[in-house]
C-alpha positions in Angstrom: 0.0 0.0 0.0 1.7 3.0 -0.8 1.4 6.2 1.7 2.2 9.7 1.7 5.6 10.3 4.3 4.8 13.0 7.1 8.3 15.4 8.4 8.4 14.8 12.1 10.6 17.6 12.1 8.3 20.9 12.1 9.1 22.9 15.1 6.5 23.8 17.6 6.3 27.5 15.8 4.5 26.6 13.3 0.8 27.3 12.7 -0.6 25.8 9.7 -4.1 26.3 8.3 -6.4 25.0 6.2 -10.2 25.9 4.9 -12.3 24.5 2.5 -14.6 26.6 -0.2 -17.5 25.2 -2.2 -17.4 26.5 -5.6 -19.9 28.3 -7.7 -20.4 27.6 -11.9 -18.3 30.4 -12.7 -15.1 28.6 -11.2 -15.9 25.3 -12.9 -15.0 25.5 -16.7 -11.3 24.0 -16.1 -12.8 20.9 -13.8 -13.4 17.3 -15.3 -16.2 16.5 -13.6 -16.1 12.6 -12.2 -17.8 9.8 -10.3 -21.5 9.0 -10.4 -23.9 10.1 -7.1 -25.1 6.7 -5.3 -28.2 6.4 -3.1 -27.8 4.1 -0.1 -29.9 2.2 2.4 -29.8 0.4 5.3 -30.2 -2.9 3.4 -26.6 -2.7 2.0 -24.5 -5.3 3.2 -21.9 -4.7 5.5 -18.3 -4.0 4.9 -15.7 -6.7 6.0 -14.4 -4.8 9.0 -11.4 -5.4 10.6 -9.2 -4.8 13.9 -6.6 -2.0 13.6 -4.0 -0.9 15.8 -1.3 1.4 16.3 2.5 0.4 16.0 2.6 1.2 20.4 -0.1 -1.1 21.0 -2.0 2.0 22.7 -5.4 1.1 21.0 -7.2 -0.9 18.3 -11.2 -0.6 17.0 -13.1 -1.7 14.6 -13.0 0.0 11.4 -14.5 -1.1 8.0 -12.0 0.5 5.2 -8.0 0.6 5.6 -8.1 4.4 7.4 -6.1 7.3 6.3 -3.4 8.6 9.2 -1.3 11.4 9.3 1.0 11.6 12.2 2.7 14.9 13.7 5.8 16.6 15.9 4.8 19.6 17.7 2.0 21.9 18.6 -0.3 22.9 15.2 -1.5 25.9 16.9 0.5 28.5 19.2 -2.5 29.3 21.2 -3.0 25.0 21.7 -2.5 23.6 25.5 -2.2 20.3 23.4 -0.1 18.6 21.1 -1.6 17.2 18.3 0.0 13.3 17.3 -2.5 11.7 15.0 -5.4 12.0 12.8 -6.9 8.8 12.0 -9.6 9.2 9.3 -12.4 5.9 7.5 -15.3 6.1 5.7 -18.1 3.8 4.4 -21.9 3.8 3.6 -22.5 7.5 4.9 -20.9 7.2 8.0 -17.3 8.6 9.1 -15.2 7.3 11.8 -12.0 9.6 13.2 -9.9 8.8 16.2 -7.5 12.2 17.1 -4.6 11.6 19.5 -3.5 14.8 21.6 -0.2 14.6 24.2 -1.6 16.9 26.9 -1.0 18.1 30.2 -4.2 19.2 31.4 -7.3 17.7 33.2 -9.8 15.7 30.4 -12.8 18.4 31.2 -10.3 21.4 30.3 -9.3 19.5 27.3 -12.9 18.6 26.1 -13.7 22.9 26.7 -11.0 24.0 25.0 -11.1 21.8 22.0 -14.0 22.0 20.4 -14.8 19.0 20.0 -17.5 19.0 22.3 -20.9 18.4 20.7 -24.2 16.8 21.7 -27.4 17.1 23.7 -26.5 14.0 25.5 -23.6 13.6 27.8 -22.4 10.6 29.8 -20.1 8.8 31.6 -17.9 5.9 30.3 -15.5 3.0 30.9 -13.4 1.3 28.6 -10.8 -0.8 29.6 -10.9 0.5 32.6 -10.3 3.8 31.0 -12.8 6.3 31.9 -13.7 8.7 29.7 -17.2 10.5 28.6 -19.3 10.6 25.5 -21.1 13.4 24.1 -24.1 12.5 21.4 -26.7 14.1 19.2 -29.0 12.5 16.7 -32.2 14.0 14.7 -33.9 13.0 11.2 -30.6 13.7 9.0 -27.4 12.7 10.9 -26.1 10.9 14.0 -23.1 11.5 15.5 -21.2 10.5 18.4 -17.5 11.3 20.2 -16.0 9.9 23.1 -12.7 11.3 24.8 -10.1 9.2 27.1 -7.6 10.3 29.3 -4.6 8.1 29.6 -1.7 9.2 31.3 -0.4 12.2 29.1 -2.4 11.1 26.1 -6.1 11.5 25.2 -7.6 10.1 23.0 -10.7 11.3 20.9 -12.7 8.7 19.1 -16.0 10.2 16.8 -18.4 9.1 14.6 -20.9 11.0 11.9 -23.5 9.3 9.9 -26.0 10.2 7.7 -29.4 8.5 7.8 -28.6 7.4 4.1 -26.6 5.0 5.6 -27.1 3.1 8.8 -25.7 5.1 11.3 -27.7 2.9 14.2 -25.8 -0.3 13.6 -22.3 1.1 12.1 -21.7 3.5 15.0 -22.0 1.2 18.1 -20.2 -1.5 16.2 -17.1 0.9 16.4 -17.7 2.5 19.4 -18.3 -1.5 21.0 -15.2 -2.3 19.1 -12.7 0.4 21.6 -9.9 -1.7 23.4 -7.0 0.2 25.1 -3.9 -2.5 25.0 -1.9 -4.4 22.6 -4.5 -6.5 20.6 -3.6 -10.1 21.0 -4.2 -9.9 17.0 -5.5 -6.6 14.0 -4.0 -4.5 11.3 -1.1 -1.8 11.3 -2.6 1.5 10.9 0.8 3.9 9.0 0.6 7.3 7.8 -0.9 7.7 4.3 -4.2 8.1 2.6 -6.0 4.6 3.4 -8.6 3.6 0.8 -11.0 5.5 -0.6 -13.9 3.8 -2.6 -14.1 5.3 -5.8 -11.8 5.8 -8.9 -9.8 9.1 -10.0 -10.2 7.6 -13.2 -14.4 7.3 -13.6 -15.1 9.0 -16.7 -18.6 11.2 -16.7 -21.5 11.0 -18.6 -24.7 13.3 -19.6 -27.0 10.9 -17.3 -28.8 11.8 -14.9 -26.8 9.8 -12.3 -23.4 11.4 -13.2 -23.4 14.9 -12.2 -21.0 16.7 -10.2 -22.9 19.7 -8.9 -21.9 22.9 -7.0 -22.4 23.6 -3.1 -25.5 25.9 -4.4 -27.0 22.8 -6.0 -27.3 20.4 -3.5 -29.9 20.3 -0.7 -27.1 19.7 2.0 -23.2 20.1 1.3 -20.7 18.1 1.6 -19.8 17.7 5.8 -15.7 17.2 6.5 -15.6 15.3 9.8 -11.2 14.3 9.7 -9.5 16.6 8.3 -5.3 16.7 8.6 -3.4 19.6 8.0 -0.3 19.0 5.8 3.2 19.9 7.6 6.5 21.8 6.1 9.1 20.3 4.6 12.8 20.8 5.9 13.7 22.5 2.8 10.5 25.2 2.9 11.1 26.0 6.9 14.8 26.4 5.9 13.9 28.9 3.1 11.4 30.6 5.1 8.6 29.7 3.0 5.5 31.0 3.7 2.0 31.1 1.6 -1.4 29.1 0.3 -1.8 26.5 -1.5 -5.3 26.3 -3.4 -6.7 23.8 -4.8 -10.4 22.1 -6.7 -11.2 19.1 -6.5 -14.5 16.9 -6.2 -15.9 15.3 -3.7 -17.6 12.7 -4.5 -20.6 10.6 -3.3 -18.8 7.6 -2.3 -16.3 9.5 0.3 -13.3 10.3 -2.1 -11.5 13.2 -2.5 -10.9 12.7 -6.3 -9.5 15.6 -9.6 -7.7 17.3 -7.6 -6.2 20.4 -9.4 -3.3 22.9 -8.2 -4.7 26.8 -8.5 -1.7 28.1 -6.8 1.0 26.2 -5.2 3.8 26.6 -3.2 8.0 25.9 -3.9 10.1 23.0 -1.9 7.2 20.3 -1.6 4.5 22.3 0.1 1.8 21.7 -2.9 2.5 17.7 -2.3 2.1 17.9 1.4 -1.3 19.8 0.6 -2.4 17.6 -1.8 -1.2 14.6 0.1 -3.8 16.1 3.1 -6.5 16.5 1.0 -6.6 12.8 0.0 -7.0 12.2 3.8 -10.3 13.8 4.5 -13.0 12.3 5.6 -16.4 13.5 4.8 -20.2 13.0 4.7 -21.0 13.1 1.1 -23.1 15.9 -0.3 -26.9 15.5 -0.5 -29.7 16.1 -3.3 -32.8 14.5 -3.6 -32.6 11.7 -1.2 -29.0 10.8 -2.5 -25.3 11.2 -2.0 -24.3 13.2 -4.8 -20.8 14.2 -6.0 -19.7 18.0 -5.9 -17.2 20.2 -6.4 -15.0 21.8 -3.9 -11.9 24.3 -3.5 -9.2 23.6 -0.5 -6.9 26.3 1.4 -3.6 25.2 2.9 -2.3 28.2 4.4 1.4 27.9 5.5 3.3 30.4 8.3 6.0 30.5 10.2 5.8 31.9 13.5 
């Protein structure tokens, strides 16, 4: 499986952000539209999931695709408490499933205030492992989503889930959630850095049909919703020529969870366009919505790289 490499060497001044703009007509002449939209329902089958683990032994879950991971040295944000290590990123069937690792030195509660990760109508307490943690939920007609954090030791771990009632949220999420084991697993799958596996083709030419339209955010009854989403780090050679700037580029979407035609507006000297693009294979999203259906659409990503 090939994978994108991650520089463990960024210092702890750097601040690197990202953003994500839907785009109108007007900025679509130059696209190739791709990949057909795909309704789903809970009487799909369900993937062959499988146990995955880190390298350390810290964790493993259930997931049901080989997830993306990008792994990082140093604090992403000046203003952060925390120090980011891992983004762990899967989708399937309209529901995605992230895992976020933070080294920390401060209590769970001021963690879970300060992070924003906090969201749900529901709050509980929880044990895994002997772990405790606590779980936040929400759910209506569209969406469920779930998040649990864990504090253990310096480390705390952050394990979420979003589905879309296209899929089957109400069986996928507690199977991963019931799936959580802190330890080495006695057996399960290396989880690396790279960009997983997404399940459609950059190569899936588009028709006139009906069923293969790539539309714009102003389109679709519900956009596209990113759930994971790394940022890319510098390489050695950019920090040491002080290189600073945004990297923009389109791309689609699409309707089975790929990030697919990606296209470089404006890019950036010394490998920071690759470490963008290599990012944006990585997110995770809840497709777009039209009509009942996940539908593809098109997107634009900013990388915005500073030194501070």
């Amino acid at each position: 499986m090939s994978c994108y490499s991650t520089n463990l060497r960024s210092p702890l001044f750097l601040l690197i952000v990202g953003s994500i703009v839907f785009l109108s007509t007007g900025q679509l002449e130059q696209l190739d539209a791709q990949t057909l939209s795909r309704p789903l329902s809970v009487a799909q089958p369900l993937n062959p999931w499988e146990r995955y683990a880190l390298k350390d032994g810290e964790f493993s879950v259930l997931l049901p695709t080989v997830p993306a991971m990008s792994s990082f040295s140093g604090r992403l944000d000046r203003f952060s408490k925390s120090q980011q290590r891992n983004v762990i990123g899967a989708y399937a069937d309209g529901v995605v499933y992230g895992i976020l690792i933070f080294e920390v030195r401060q209590s769970l509660d001021e963690f879970i205030a300060e992070s924003r990760q906090m969201s749900g109508d529901r709050t509980r307490e929880i044990t895994v492992s002997g772990i405790r943690g606590k779980e936040y939920a929400f759910e209506d007609d569209t969406i469920r989503r779930v998040t649990q954090f864990f504090l253990r030791g310096q480390q705390i771990y952050v394990f979420k889930a979003w589905g879309s009632r296209l899929g089957n949220p109400d069986v996928d999420i507690p199977r991963f959630f019931e799936s959580i084991s802190f330890g080495r697993p006695s057996e399960g799958l290396l989880i690396v850095d790279g960009p997983g596996v997404q399940e459609s083709k950059e190569t899936t030419p588009v028709t006139n049909g009906k069923d293969a339209v790539v539309l714009t955010g102003k389109e679709v009854a519900s956009k596209a919703r990113v759930i994971t989403k790394p940022e890319p780090t510098y390489t050695e050679e950019a920090r040491q020529g002080q290189i600073t700037g945004t990297v923009v580029l389109r791309g689609v979407f699409t309707s089975s969870g790929a990030v697919t035609n990606l296209r470089v507006v404006s890019g950036l000297p010394h490998g920071l366009t690759e470490k963008a693009i290599a990012a944006a294979h990585q997110i995770r999203f809840i497709p777009a919505i039209k009509e009942g259906r996940f539908v593809s659409m098109y997107i634009q990503l900013e990388y915005n790289f500073n030194l501070y």
